[in-house]
PDB file with one MODEL, atoms N, CA, C and O in Angstrom:
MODEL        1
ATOM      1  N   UNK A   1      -5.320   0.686   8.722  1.00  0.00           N
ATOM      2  CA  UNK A   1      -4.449   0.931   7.604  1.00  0.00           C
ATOM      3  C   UNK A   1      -3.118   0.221   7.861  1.00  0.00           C
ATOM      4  O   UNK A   1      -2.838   0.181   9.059  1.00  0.00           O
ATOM      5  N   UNK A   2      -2.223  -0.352   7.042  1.00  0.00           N
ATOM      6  CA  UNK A   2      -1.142  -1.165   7.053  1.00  0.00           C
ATOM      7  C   UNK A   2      -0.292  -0.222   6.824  1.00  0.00           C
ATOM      8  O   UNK A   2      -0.597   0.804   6.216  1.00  0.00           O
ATOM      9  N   UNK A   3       0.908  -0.474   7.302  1.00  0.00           N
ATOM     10  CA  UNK A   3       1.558   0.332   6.906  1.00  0.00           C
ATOM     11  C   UNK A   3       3.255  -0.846   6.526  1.00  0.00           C
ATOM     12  O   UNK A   3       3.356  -2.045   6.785  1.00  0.00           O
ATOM     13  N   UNK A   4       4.268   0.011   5.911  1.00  0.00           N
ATOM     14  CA  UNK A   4       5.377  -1.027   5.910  1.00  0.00           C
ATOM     15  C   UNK A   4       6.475   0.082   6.028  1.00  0.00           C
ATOM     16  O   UNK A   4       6.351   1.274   5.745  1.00  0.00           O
ATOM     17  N   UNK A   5       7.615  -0.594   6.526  1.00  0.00           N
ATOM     18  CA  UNK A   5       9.279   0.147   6.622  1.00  0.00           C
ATOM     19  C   UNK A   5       9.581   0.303   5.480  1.00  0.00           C
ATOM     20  O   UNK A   5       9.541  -0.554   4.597  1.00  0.00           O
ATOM     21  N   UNK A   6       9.975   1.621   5.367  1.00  0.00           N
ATOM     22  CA  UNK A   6      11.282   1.762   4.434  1.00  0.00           C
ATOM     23  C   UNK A   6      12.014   2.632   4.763  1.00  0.00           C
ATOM     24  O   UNK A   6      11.602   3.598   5.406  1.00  0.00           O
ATOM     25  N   UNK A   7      13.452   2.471   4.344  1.00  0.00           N
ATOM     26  CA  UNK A   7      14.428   3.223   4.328  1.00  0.00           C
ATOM     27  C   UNK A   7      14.844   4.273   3.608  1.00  0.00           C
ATOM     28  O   UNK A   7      14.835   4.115   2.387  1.00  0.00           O
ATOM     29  N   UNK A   8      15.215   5.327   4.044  1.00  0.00           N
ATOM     30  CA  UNK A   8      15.472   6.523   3.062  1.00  0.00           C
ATOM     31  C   UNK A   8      16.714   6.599   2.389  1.00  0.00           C
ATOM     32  O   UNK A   8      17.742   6.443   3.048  1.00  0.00           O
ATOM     33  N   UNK A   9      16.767   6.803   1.246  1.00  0.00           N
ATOM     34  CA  UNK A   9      17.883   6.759   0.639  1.00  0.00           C
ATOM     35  C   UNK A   9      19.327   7.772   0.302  1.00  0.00           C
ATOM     36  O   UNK A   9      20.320   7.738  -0.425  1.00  0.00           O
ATOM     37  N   UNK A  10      18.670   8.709   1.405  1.00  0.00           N
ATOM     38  CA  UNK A  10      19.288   9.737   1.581  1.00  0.00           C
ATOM     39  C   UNK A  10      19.992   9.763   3.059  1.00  0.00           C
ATOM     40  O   UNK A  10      21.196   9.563   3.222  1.00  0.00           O
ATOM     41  N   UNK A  11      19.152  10.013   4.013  1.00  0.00           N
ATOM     42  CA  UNK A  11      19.554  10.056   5.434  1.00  0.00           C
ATOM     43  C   UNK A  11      19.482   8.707   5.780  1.00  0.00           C
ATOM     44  O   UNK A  11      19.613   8.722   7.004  1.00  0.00           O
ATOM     45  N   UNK A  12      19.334   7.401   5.376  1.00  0.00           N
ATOM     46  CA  UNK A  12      19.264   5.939   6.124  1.00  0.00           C
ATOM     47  C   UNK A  12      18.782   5.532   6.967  1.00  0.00           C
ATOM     48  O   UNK A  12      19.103   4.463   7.487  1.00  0.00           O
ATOM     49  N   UNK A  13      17.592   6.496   7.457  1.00  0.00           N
ATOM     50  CA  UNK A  13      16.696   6.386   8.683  1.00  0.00           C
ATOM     51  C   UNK A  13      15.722   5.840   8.113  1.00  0.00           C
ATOM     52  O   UNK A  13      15.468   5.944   6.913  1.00  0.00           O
ATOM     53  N   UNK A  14      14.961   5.077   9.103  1.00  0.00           N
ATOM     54  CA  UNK A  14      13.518   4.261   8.719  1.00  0.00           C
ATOM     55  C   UNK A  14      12.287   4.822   9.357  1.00  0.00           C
ATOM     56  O   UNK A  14      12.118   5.575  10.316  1.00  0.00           O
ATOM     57  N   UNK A  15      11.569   4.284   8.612  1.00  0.00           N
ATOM     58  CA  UNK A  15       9.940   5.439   9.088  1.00  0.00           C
ATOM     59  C   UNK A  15       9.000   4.399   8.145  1.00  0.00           C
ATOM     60  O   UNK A  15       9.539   3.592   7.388  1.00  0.00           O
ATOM     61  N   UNK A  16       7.578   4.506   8.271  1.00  0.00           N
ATOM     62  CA  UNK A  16       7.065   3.560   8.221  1.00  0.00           C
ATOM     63  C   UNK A  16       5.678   4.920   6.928  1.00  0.00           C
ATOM     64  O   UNK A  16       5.159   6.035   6.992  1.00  0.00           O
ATOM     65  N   UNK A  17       5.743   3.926   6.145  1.00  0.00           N
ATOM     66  CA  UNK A  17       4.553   4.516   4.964  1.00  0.00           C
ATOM     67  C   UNK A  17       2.979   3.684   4.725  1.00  0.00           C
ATOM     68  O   UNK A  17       2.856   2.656   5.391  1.00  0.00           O
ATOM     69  N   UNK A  18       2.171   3.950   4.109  1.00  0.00           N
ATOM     70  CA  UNK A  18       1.284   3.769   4.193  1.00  0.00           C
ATOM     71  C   UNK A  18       1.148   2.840   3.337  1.00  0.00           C
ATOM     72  O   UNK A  18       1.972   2.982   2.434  1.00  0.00           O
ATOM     73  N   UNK A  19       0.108   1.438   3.121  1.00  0.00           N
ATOM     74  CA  UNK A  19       0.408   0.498   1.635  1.00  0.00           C
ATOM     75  C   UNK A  19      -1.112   1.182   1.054  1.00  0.00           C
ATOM     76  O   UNK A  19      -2.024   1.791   1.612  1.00  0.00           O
ATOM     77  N   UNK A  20      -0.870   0.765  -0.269  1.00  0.00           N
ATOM     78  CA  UNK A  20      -2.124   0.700  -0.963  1.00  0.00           C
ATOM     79  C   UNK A  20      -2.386  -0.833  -0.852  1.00  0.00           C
ATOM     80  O   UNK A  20      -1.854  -1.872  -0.459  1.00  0.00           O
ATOM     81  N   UNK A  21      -3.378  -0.416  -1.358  1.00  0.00           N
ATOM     82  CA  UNK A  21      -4.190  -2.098  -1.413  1.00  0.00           C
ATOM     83  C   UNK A  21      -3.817  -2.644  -2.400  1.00  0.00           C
ATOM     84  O   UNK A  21      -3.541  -1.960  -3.386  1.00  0.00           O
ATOM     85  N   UNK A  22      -3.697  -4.069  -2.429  1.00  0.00           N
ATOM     86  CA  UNK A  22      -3.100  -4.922  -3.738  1.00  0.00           C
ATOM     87  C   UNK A  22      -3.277  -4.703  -4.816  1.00  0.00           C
ATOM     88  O   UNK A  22      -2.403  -4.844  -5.671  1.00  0.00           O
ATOM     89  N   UNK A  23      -4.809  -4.181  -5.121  1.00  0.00           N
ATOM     90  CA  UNK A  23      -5.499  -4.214  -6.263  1.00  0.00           C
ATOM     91  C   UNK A  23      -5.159  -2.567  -7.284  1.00  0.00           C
ATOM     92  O   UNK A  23      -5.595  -2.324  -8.409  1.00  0.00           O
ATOM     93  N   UNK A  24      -4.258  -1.664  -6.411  1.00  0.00           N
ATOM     94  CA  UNK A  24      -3.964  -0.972  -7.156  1.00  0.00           C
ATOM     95  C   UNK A  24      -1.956  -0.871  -6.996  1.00  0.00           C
ATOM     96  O   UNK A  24      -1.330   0.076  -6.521  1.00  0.00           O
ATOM     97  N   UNK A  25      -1.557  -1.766  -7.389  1.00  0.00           N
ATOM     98  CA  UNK A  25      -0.195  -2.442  -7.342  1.00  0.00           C
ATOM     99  C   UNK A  25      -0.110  -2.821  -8.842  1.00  0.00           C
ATOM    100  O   UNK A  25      -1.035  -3.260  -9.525  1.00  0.00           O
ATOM    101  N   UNK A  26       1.266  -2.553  -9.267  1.00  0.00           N
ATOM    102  CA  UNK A  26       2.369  -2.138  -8.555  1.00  0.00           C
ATOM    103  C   UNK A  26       2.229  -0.469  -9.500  1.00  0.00           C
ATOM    104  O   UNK A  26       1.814  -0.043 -10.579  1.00  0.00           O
ATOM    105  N   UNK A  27       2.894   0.029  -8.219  1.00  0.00           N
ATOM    106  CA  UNK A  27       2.923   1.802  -8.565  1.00  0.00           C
ATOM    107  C   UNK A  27       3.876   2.396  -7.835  1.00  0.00           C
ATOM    108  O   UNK A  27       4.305   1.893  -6.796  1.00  0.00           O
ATOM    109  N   UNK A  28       4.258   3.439  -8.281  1.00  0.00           N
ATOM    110  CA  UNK A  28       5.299   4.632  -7.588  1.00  0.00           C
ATOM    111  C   UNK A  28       5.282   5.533  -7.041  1.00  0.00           C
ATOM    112  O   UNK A  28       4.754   6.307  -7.839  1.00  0.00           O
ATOM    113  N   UNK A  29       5.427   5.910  -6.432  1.00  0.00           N
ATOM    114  CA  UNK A  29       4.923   7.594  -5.421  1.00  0.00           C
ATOM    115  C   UNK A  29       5.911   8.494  -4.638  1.00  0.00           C
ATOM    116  O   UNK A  29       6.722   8.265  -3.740  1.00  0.00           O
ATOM    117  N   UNK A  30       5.501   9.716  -5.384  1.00  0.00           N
ATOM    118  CA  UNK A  30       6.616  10.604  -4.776  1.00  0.00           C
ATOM    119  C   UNK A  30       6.219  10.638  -3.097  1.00  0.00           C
ATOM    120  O   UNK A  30       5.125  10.409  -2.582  1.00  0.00           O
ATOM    121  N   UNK A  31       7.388  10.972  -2.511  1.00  0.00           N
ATOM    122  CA  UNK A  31       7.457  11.139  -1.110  1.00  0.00           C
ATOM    123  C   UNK A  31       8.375  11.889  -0.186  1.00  0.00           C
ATOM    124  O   UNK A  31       8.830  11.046   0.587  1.00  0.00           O
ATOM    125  N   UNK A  32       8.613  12.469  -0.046  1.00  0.00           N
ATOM    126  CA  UNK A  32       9.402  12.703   1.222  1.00  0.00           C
ATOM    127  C   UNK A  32       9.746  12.765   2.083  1.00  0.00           C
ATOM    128  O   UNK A  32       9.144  13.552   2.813  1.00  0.00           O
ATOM    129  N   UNK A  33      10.887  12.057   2.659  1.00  0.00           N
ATOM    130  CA  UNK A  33      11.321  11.998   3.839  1.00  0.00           C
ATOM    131  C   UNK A  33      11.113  12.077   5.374  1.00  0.00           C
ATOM    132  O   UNK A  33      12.003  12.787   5.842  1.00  0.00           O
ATOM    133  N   UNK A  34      10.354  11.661   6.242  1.00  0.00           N
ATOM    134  CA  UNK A  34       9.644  11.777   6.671  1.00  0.00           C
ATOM    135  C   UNK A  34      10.829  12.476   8.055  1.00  0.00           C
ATOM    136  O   UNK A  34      10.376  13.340   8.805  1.00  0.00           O
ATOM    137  N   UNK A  35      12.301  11.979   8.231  1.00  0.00           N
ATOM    138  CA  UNK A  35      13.091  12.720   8.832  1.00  0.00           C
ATOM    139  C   UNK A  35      13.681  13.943   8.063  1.00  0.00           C
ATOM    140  O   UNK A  35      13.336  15.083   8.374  1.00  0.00           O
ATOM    141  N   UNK A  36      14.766  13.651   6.840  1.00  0.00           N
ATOM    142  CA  UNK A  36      15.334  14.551   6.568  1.00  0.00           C
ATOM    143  C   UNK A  36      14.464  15.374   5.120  1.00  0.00           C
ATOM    144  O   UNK A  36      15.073  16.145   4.378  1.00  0.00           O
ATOM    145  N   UNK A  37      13.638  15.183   5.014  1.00  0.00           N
ATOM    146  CA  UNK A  37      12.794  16.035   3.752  1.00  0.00           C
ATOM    147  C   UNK A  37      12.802  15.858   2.816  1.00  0.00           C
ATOM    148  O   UNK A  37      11.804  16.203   2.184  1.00  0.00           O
ATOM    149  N   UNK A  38      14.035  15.141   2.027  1.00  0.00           N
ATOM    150  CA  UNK A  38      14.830  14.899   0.796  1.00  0.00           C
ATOM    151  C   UNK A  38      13.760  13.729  -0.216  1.00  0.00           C
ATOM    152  O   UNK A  38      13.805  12.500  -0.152  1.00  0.00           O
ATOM    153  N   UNK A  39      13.055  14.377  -0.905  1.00  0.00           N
ATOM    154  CA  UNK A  39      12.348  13.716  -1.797  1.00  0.00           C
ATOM    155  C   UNK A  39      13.126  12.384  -2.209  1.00  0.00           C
ATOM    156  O   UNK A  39      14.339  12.257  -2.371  1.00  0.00           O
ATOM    157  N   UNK A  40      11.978  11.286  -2.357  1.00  0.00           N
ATOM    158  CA  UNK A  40      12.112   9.914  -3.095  1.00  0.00           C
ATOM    159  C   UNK A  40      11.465   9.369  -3.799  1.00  0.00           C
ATOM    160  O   UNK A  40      10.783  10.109  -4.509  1.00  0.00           O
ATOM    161  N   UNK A  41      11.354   8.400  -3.941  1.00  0.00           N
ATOM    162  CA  UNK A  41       9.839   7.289  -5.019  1.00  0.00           C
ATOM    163  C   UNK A  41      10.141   6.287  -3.821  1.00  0.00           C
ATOM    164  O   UNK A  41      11.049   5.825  -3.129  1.00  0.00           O
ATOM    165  N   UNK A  42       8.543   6.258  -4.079  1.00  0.00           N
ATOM    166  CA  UNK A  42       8.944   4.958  -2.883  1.00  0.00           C
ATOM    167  C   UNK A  42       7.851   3.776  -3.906  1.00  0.00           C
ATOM    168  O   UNK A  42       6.785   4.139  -4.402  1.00  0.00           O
ATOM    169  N   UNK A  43       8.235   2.834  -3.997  1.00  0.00           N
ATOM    170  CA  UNK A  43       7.409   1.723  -5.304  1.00  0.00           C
ATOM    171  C   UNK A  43       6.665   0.951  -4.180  1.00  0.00           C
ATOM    172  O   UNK A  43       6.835   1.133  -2.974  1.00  0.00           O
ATOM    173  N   UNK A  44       5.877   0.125  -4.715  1.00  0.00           N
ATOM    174  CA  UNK A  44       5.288  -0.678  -4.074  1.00  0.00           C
ATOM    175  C   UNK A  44       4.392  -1.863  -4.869  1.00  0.00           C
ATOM    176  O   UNK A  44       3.446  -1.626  -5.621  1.00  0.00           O
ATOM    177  N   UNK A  45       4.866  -3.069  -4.555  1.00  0.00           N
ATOM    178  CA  UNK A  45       3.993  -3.794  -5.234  1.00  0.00           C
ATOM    179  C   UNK A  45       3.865  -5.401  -4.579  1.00  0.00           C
ATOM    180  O   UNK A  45       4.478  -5.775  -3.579  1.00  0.00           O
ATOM    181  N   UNK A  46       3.240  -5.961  -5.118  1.00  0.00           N
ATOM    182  CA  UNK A  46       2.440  -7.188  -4.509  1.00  0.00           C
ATOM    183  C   UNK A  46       2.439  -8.475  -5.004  1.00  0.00           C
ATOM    184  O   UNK A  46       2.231  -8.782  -6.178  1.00  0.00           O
ATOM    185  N   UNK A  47       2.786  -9.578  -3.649  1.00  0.00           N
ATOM    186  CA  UNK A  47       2.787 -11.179  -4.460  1.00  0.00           C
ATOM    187  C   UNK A  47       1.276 -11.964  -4.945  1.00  0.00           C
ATOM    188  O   UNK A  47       0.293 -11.597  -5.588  1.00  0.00           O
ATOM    189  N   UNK A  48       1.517 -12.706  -4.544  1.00  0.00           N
ATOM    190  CA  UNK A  48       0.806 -13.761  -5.499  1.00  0.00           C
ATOM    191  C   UNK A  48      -0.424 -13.710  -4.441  1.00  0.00           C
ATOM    192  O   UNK A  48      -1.614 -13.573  -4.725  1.00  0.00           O
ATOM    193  N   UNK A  49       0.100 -13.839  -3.264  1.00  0.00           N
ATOM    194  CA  UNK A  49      -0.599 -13.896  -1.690  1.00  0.00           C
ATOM    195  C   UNK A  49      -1.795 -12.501  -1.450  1.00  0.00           C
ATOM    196  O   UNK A  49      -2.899 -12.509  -0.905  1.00  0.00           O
ATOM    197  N   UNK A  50      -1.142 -11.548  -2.010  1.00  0.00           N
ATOM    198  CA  UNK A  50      -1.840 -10.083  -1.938  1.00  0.00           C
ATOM    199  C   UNK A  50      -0.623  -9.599  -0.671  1.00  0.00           C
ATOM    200  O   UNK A  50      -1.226  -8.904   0.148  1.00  0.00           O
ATOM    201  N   UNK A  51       0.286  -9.693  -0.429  1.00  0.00           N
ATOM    202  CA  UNK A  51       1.391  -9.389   0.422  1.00  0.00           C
ATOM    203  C   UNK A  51       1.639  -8.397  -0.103  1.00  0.00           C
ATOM    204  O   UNK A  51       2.249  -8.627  -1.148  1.00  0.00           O
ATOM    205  N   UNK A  52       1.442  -7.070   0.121  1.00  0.00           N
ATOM    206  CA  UNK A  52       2.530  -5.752  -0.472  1.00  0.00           C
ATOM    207  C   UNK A  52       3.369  -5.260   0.383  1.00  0.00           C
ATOM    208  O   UNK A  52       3.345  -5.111   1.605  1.00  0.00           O
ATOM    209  N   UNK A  53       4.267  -4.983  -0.607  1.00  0.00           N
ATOM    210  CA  UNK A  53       5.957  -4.723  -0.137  1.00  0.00           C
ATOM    211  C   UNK A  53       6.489  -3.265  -1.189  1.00  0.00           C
ATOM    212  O   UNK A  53       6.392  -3.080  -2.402  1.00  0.00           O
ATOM    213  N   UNK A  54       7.135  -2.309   0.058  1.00  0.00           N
ATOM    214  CA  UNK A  54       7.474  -1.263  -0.409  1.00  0.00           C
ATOM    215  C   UNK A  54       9.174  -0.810  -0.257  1.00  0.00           C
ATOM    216  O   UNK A  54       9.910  -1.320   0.587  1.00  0.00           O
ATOM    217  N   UNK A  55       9.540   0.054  -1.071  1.00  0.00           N
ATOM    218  CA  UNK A  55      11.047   0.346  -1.013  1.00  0.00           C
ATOM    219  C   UNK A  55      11.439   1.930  -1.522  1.00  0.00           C
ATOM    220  O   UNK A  55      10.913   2.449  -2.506  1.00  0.00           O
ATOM    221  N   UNK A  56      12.328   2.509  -0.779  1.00  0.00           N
ATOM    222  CA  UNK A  56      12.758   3.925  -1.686  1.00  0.00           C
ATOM    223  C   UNK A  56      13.508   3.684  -2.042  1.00  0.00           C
ATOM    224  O   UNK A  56      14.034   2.595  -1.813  1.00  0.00           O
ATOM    225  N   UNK A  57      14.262   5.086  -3.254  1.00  0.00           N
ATOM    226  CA  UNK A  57      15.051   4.879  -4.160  1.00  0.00           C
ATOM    227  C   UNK A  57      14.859   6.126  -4.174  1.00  0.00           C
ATOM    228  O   UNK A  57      13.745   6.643  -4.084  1.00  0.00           O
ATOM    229  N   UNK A  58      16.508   7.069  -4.350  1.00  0.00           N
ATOM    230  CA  UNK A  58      16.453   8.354  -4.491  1.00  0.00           C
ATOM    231  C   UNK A  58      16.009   8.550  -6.009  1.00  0.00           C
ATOM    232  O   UNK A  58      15.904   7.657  -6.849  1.00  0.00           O
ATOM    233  N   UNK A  59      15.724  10.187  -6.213  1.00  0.00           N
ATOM    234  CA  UNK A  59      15.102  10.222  -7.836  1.00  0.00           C
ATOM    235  C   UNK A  59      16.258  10.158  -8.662  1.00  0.00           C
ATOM    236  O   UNK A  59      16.090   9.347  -9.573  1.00  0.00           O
ATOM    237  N   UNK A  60      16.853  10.456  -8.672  1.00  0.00           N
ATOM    238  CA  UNK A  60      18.301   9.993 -10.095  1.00  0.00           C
ATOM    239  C   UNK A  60      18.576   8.544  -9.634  1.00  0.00           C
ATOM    240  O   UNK A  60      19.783   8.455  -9.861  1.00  0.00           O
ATOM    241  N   UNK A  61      18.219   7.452  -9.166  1.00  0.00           N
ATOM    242  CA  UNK A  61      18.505   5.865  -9.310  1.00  0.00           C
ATOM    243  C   UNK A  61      17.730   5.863 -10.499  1.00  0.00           C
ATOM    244  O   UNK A  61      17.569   4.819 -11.130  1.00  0.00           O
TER     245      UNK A  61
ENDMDL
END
């Protein structure tokens, strides 16, 4: 399983999430925090290559 960094948008600590596979890109998913608890969306979506790339964003962004 692949996994990629992201940063929390709350506490600024990094921790590493799980990708989906290209073919079900691009999508959003609730999550939380894997240090401080504080719910996010973490998106994720994919190039041309099948490269997926993920990011959080607190829920009121």
């Amino acid at each position: 399983m692949s996994t990629h960094p992201v940063t929390c948008p709350t506490c600024f600590e990094e921790f590493e999430v799980p990708l989906p596979s290209p073919d079900e890109t691009p999508c959003e998913v609730d999550y939380d925090c894997e240090v401080c608890c504080r719910p996010m969306l973490i998106a994720f979506d994919s190039d041309e290559d099948g490269e997926v790339s993920a990011w959080a964003r607190g829920l009121g962004e």
